[in-house]
C-alpha positions, 0 to 999 in steps of 0.5 A: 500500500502507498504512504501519503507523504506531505508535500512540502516537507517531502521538497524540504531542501531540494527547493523550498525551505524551512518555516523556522530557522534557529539553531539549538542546542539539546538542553534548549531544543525542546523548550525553543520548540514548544515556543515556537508551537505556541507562538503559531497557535497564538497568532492563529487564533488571534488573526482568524479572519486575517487569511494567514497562509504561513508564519516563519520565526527566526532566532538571532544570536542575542535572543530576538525572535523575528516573526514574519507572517505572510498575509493575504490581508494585511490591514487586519493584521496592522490595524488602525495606525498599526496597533494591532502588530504593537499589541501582538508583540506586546503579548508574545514579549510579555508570553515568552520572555525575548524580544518579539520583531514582527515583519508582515508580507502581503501575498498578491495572489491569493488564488495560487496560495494552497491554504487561503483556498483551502480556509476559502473552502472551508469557510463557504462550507460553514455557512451551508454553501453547497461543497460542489460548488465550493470546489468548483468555484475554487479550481476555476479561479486558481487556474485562471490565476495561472497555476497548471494543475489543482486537486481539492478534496472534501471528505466527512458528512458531506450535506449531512449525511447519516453516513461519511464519504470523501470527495474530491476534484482535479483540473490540469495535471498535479505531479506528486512524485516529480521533486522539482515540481512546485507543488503548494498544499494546505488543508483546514476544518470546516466545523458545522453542525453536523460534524467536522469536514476536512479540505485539502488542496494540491496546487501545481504552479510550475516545474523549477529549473536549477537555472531558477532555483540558484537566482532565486536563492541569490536574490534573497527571496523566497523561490514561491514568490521570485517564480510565480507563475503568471497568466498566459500572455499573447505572443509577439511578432518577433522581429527580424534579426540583422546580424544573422543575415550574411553579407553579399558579395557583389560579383566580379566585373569579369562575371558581369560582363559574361551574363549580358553577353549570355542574355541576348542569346536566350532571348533570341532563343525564347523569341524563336519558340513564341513566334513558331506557327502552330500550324508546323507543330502539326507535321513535326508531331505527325512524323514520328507518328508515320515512322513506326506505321512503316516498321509495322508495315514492314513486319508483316511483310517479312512475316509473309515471306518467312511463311512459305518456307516454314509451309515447303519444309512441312510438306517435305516431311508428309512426303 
């Protein structure tokens, strides 16, 4: 039987990297850990409705934890004159005890982002929206947005029915086993009042050339972002290229002279064929006509004369 395997730890250092970036030592590592699991789950539950997709930390050497949240609403999270991010670092300075930076980065296209289609899924489900609906409403928008393949599965008391079942969708094409494919996944919970329904999506957004991966590590960015895919654009005339064109020798005076010598010749020649009469085409085309008429009158008249001598011999041998 086949595993299931996560899609983003199974690309962990081919391409995509890790969310929390700090070294420890083992007495520390379990206690940074759990700080870092609670921090998550505290920010969560506080921006709920802010459509948070991924939260990265990073630990420096003189205790400062720097968060980055990536947001596909970035004024819930700042507030009013940014008191709401004032607040949040408060409460995690206060919580554990380092000096809290936190650093919000917008997502522009939140139709290509697997976990805010997910949540989109699962919040639709919540208010009784039907699930097919949901799913197809969510596949036609993300490959507009330009992605190449998206899978969304629903499984629990679809509608509620007495019994669970497990649903699902594809359009395009959702390479799981190719490594160098960016492939985005997330999941969420739609809690109803018939039961928890899961949501997962699959987003395959474009295929990653080591050419890609070494820019987009050289320029700092995350290669999610440096190599978005972008919607299908029409194609340009492409204009013609002078330099591979190769020049042209003009010709030798010697050669020039040759070819007017040569042309009135030709004309001479083409003038003579128009201006023949039609009517001497027609003995031209009738005498080879009359030469094979007089060899075939010549073969029966051998024919004859070979005949007698054959009859004299035959009755030669009845005598």
């Amino acid at each position: 039987m086949g595993h299931k395997v996560h899609p983003n730890a199974f690309r962990l250092g081919v391409f995509r990297p890790w969310e929390a970036n700090w070294f420890a030592n083992p007495k520390d590592y379990t206690k940074m850990l759990h700080e870092d699991l609670e921090m998550r789950r505290t920010i969560l539950a506080r921006l709920r409705n802010a459509g948070i997709a991924k939260i990265e930390t990073e630990r420096s050497s003189n205790a400062q934890l720097t968060v980055t949240i990536h947001t596909a609403k970035p004024g819930i999270v700042i507030g009013k004159g940014g008191s709401s991010v004032d607040q949040l670092r408060e409460d995690l300075e206060k919580r554990f005890g380092n000096r809290v930076r936190i650093s919000i980065q917008e997502i522009k296209q939140p139709e290509l982002n697997a976990q805010l289609v997910a949540e989109n899924i699962a919040s639709q489900i919540e208010r009784r929206i039907s699930y097919k609906r949901a799913m197809k409403q969510a596949i036609l928008r993300t490959m507009r947005s330009g992605a190449k393949g998206v899978r969304v599965y629903c499984g629990g008391r679809l509608r509620g029915a007495e019994m669970a079942r497990r649903e699902w969708d594809r359009e395009g094409r959702v390479p799981l086993h190719t490594l160098r494919a960016d492939i985005d996944f997330g999941r969420a919970t739609a809690k109803t009042t018939f039961g928890a329904i899961g949501v997962k999506c699959w987003i395959y957004k474009d295929q990653i050339s080591p050419q890609q991966r070494r820019l987009a590590i050289a320029d700092g960015a995350p290669i999610g972002e440096a190599i978005a895919p972008q919607p299908e654009l029409p194609e340009l005339p492409v204009p013609p290229r002078t330099d591979l064109v190769e020049p042209v020798t003009p010709p030798l005076p010697a050669e020039v002279t040759a070819e007017v010598a040569a042309a009135p010749a030709r004309r001479a020649r083409t003038t003579r064929i128009t201006t023949a009469p039609k009517t001497a085409a027609a003995p031209a085309a009738a005498k080879p006509k009359a030469a094979p008429r007089a060899k075939a009158a010549a073969k029966p008249a051998a024919e004859k004369k070979a005949a007698p001598a054959k009859k004299s011999t035959t009755t030669k041998k009845k005598s």
